[in-house]
N, C-alpha and C positions, 0 to 999 in steps of 0.2 A: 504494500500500500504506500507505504513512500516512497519505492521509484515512481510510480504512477502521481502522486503529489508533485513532487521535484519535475514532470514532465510538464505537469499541467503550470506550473509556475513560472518555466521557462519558456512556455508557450506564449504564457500571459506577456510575461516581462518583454518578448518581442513584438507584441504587437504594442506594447505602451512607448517602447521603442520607436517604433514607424510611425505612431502617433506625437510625440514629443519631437520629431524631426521636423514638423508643421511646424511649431513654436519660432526657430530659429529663418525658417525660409519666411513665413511673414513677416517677421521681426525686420527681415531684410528689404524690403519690399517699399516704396514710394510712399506712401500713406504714412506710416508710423516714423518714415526721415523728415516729413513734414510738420508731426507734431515737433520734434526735437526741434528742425530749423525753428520754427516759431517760437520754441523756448529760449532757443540760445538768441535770438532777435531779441526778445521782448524781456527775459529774466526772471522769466515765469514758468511753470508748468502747470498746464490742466489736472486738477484732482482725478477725473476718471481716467486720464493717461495714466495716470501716476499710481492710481488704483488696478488697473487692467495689467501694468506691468509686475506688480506686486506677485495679480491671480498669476501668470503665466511663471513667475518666478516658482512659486510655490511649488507648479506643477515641474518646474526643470529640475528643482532639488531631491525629485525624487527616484530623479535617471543619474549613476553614478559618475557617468560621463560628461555629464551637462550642470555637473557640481561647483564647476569654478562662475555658472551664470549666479549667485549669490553674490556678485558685484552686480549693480544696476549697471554700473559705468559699461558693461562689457555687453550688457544686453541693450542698450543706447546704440554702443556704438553698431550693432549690428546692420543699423539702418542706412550707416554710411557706408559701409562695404562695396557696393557698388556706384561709388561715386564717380572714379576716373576710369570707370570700365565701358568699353566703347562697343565691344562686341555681346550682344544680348545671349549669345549660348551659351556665353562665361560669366554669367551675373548668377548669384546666389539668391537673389529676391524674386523667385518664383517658387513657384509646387513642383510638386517631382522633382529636386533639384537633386541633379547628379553628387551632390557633392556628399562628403559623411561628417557627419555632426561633428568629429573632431574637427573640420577645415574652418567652422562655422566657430572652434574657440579661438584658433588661430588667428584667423582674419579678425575679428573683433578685439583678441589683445593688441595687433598691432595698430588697428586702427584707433583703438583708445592710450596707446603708449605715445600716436602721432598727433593725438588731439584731446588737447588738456583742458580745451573747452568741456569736451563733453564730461570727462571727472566734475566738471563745475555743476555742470548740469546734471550728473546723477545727484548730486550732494543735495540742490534741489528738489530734485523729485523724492529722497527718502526723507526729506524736511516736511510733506503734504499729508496730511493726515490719513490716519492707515485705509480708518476706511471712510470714505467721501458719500457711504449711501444710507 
């Protein structure tokens, strides 16, 4: 009965896998670089941004992989990833994106190691009250 357990858990754990990879590819995505630009413009962040990133945080800290997103900063920077990327089959802000969730810490460390604005702006956003509903 516990190999049958242990199968069925790893069963699970893959599919919360292929679901938690959603997280980082809309993270990447036009929309959510938009709220950021408006924040780093204005000096602001929106509470339900700030709330929504919270929820999806919650949910990355439970893939062991996607453990270092307990920096907002890095899940921020996400949205900037494909910033100076010119060819759309190489941009990580789509669904089905080829790439594997480790490429997805990568790029976000470096893109937040390159821009210290957005540190500014995570500091921001865990300043907004936890929950805004």
């Amino acid at each position: 009965m516990v190999g049958k357990s242990r199968l069925l858990s790893d069963g699970l754990r893959g599919d919360f896998l292929r679901g938690a990879q959603c997280i980082p590819e809309h993270l990447s995505m036009p929309v959510p670089c938009s709220w950021w630009q408006w924040g780093l413009e204005h000096g602001d962040i929106d509470d339900s941004y700030a709330g929504l990133l919270r929820d999806l945080q919650k949910t990355l800290m439970k893939v062991p992989e996607l453990s270092e997103f307990r920096d907002l900063g890095l899940m921020i920077a996400l949205a900037f990833m494909d910033d100076d990327v010119e060819d759309p089959s190489v941009k990580f802000g789509w669904v089905d994106s080829p790439y594997p969730l480790q490429e997805y810490v990568l790029g976000a460390k470096m893109g937040l190691g390159a821009r210290h604005d957005l540190k500014s702006l995570a500091r921001l956003t865990e300043k907004r009250p936890k929950d805004p509903f």
